[in-house]
N, C-alpha and C positions, 0 to 999 in steps of 0.2 A: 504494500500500500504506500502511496508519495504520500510524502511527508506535506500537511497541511500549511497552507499558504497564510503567510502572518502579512493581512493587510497594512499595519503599520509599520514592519520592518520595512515592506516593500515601497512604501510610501515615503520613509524616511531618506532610503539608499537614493529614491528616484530624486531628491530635493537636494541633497548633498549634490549627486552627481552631475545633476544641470546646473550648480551655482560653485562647484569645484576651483573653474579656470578662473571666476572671477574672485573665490576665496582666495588663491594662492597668489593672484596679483596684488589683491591687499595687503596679504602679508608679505610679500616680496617688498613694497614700498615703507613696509614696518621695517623691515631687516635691515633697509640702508641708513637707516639712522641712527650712527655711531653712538650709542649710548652708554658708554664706556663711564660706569659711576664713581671708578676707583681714581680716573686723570681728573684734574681739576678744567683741563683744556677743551672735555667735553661736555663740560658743564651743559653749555647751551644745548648741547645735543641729548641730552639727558629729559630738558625742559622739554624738547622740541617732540620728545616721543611722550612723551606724556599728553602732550598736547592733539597729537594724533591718534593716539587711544583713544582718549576724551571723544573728542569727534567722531570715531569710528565707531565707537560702543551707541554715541547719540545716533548715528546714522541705521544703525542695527534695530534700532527699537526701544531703546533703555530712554525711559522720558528724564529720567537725573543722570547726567554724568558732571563731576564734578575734579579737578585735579585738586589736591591737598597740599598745601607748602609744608615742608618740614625745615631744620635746621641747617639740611644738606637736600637731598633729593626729592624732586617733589614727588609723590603718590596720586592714582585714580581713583576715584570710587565712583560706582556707578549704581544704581538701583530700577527695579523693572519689580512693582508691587502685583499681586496676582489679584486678579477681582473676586477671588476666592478667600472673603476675610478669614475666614480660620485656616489657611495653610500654613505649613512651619515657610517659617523664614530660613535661608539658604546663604550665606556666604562664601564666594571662591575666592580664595588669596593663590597670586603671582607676583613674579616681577617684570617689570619692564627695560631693567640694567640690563648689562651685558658685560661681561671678561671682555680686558685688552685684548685685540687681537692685529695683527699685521703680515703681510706677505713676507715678509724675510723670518717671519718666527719659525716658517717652514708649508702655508698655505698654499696650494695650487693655484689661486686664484684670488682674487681680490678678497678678502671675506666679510667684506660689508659691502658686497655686489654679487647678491643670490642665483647660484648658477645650479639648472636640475638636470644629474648624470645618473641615467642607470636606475631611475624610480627615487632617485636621491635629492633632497633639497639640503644644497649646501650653504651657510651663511654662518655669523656668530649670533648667535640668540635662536640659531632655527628650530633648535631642541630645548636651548637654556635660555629663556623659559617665554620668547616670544611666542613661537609656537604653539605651545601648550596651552600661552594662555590662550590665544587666539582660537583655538579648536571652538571656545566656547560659544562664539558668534554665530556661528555658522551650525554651532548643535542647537540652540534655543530657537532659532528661525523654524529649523527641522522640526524639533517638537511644535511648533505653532501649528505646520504644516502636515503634518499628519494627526494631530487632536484637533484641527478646528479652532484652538485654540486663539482667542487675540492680545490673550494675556499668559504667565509663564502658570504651570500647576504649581509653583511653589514663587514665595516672594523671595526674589532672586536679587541678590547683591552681586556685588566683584568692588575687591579692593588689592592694587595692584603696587607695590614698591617701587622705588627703584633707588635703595641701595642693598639692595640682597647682597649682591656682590661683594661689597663693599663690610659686607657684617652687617648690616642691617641696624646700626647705631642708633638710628632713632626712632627705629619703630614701633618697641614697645609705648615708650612715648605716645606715638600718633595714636597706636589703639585706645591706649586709658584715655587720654582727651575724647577721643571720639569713640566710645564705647557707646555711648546711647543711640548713634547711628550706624553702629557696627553690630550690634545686638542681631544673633541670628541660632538658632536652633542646631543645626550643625556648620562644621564648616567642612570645604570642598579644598585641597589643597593640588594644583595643578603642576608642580614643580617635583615629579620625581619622577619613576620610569616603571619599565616591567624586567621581568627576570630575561627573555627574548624575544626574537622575535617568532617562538613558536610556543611559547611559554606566556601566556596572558596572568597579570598576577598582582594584588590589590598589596601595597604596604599598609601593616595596620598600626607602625608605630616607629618612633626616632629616637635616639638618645640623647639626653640631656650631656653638656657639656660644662667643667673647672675646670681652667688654667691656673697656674704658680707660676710664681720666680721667687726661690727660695737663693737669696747671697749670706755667705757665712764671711763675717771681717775676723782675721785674726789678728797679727802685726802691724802697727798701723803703717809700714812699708814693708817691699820686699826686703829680706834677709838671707845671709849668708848662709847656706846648707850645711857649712862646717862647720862654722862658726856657734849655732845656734841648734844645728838637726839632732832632734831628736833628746831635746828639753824645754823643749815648747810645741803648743798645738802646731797641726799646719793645714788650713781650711782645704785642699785639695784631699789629703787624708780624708777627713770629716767627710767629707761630701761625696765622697768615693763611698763610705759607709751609711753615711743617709741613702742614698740610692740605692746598694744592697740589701739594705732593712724593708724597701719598699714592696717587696714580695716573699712571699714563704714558698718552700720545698715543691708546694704545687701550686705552683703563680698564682697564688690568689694575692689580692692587695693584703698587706697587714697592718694597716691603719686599724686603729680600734674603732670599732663603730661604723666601719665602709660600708657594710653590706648592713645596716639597720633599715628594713624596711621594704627590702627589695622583694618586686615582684613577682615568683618564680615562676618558669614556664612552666606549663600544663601537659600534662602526656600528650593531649589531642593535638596542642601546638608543634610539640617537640614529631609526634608522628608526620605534621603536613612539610614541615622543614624540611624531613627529612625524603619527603616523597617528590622535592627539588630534584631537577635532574643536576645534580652539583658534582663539577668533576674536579677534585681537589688539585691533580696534577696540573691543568687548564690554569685555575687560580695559583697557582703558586709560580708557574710561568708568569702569569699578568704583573703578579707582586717582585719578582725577577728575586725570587727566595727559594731555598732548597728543602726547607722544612717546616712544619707547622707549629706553634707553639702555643700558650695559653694555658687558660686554670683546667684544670684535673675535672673528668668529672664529664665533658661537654663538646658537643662537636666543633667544625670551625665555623660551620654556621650560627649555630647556639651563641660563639664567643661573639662572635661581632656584630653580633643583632641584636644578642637578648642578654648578656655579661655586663655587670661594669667592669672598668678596667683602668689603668694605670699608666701610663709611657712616659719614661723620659724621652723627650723632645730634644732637650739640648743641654751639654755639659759642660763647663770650661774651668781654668782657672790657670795662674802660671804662665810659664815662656814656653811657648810653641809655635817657636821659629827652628828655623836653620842651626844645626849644632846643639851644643848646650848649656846651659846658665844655671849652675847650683844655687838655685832658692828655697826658699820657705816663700812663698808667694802671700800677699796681703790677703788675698782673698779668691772666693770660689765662687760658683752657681749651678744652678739646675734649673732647668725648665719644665713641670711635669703637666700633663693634661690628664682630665681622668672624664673617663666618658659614662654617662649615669643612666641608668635603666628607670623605669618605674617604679613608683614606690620611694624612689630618692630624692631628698630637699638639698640641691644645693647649698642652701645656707650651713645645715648639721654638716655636710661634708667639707667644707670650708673651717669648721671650728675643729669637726676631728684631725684635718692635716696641720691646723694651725698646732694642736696638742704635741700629734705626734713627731714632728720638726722639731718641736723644744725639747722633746724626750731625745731625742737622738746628737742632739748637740752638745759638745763635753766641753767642759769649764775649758774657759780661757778663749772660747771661739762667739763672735755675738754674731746674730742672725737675721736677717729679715725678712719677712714672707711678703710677695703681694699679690691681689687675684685680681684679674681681669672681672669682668661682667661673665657672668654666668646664663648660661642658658638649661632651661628644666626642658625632661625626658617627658613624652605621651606617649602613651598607647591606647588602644578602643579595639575593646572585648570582641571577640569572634562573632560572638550572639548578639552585636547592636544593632538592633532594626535598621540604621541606616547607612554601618556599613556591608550589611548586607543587601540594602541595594543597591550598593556601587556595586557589590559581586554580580548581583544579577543586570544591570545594564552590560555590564562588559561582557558578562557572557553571551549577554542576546547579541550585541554586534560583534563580537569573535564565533561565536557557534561554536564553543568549544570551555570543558572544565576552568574555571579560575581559579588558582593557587593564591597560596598567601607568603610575601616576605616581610619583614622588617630594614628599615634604613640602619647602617652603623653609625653613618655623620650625624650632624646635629643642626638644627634650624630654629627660624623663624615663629611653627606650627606653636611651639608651647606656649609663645606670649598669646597665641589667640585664644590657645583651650583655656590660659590660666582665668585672663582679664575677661574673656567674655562668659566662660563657665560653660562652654560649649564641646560635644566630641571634634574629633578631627578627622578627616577622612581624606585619604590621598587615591585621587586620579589621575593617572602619569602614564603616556605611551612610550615614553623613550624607551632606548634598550643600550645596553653599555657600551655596544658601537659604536654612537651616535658622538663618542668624544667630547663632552662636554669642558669647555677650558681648554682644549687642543685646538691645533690647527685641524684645520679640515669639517670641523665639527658640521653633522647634522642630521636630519632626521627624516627616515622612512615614512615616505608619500603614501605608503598602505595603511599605516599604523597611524597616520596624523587623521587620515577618512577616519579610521574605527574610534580613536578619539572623540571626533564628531559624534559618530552614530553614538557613540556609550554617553554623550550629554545628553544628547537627543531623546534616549530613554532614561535618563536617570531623574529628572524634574518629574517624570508624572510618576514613576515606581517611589517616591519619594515623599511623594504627596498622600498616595494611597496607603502608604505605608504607614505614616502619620495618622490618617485618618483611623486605623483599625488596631493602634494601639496607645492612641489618646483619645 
């Protein structure tokens, strides 16, 4: 028996694909403008894509779009209310930055002059994260266009950065000021990717990120190694042995108190990981390493999804030049980052390393710690109603099982979930191909459609989904 025909798939693909040639010229005209957030020389170009989202999101359909000044970059937000007063409210967050990019870094081609090879759309932002955002214009028309609709099934926001790139400095910021117009039920996060391009697959979560710079002063100058070694402290010592301390036997951090709180994965988690078609040797190649390491206990996907974890970044102290210069050196450092799962407060982790640095430190050496801005870890439960309907939109435009991964880096998402009090949900068609930060970077013309089609369903699975569990 033929499998039954889904008026509204058919009705979706028909709308995408007769408005395709003039989606991709759209965004082809996005992609030329150099919106490089980290040079201060692109400033203007920064403003200027802002200002073209704006207007493009208004041309779309969105009766509010509005650009946000911030201290550095400015931000979109755009809003499109559903005439359905009880629908949840919808928020997608993007950026509109872009990483430097230039033909001598090793580019083929100009790469902020969008050239399509071989089903490939190549530019910088094609994948990070123009693109992606972009999918979304051309998926809400689509849902219009096959509901009959003249308004969205869900009250649909978009609020678009643009200093992602750049760290995102003041975004937290922009959301608490403008939380009363940010207020949304879930949010949509359009800035990640899937496992491949055969492998369709929802992230349900990121880790939170603390940085350090712990400097140990011993002498208040360098000293003679004869003269003095080995009847006084020597801060490279020390910090040679702080950094030892940082891990026990089976790498697990040994800060007291690291692991308070943390949320551990669940067999049914642990089983879908592992049903990843994950080829260890493949990733060890990528990472140009010969072997795997990490805490006891966990696989390597487990380690860098769902682990907190510990790294020295960077170590110095002393003469390390040419030859050699018998000192006792003034002083040392370290750099450590520690990447935080769920269930973990920055702030406790912040006070246990501050403890644990002073415990490790022996008379005669003084210290100091300092942390950067911290960012908190999200995740959202297998079982939430709506990120199970990002599972089922993507499935309906893949035809095919959805998996589930987790992000290892860290972002932006948690200042949304924290300050709006909302889950997070990520929709992302990139695939690790796609180079993101590299030359050449971009992104499968197949995969940017199914994108589409997966908005396209996901505002009204979204809505009904709402309705029948509020």
């Amino acid at each position: 028996m033929s499998k039954p025909v889904d008026n509204a798939v058919s009705t979706v693909r028909a709308y995408i694909e007769s408005h395709r040639a003039a989606f991709l010229d759209d965004l082809g005209q996005w992609l030329r403008i150099p919106s490089v957030s980290a040079q201060p020389e692109h400033a203007a170009d920064v403003a200027c894509s802002a200002d073209w989202l704006a207007a493009k999101l208004r041309e779309t359909g969105f009766p509010t779009c509005e650009v946000w000044p911030t201290e550095g970059a400015p931000a979109v937000f755009a809003e499109w209310p559903s005439e359905d007063p009880d629908a949840p409210t919808v928020l997608v967050y993007g950026h509109h930055d872009v990483q430097p990019a230039a033909r001598e870094d090793g580019w083929d081609t100009d790469p902020f002059e969008p050239v399509v090879r071989d089903g490939r759309l190549h530019a910088r932002g094609a994948a990070d994260d123009k693109g992606q955002v972009f999918f979304h214009t051309l998926g809400v028309r689509a849902h219009l266009a096959a509901t009959g609709r003249t308004t969205p099934a869900v009250h649909l926001k978009l609020l678009v950065e643009g200093e992602e790139e750049s760290g995102s400095p003041h975004f937290r910021a922009l959301v608490e000021a403008r939380a009363e117009r940010l207020a949304a039920d879930a949010v949509i996060v359009s800035d990640t990717g899937m496992w491949s391009e055969n492998t369709p697959t929802v992230c349900t979560g990121m880790r939170g990120l603390a940085e350090c710079e712990i400097v140990l002063h011993g002498p208040g100058q360098d000293i003679h190694s004869g003269s003095f070694g080995g009847a006084v402290p020597n801060p490279a010592t020390a910090v040679a042995r702080l950094v030892a301390a940082l891990h026990d036997e089976h790498a697990r951090v040994a800060v007291p108190g690291f692991y308070d709180g943390v949320t551990e994965l669940t067999d049914r988690e642990r089983e879908l990981f592992a049903e990843l078609p994950f080829d260890e040797e493949e990733w060890l190649r990528t990472a140009r390493s010969t072997a795997t390491h990490g805490e006891a206990g966990h696989t390597t996907l487990e380690r860098i999804w769902a682990r907190p974890t510990a790294e020295v970044n960077g170590i110095g102290g002393g003469y390390q030049g040419a030859g050699s210069k018998t000192i006792i050196p003034s002083s040392a450092l370290v750099k450590i980052s520690f990447r935080l799962v769920a269930g973990q407060d920055p702030d406790h982790i912040q006070k246990a390393v501050r403890a644990w640095a002073a415990e490790q430190v022996p008379d005669g050496i003084r210290h100091e710690i300092t942390f950067s801005p911290s960012t908190r870890p999200c995740l959202t439960p297998l079982d939430h109603p709506a990120l199970q309907s990002v599972v089922r939109a993507m499935g309906r435009a893949f035809e095919q099982p959805v998996r589930y991964t987790r992000e290892g880096g860290s972002g932006p998402a948690a200042d949304l979930q924290e300050v709006l009090g909302a889950p997070v949900l990520f929709l992302g068609i990139s695939v690790p191909s796609d180079g993101w930060h590299a030359p050449n970077e971009k992104v499968e013309l197949g995969l940017l459609m199914k994108g589409v089609e997966t908005a396209a369903y996901l505002w009204g699975d979204l809505a009904e989904n709402w309705r029948e569990t509020h």
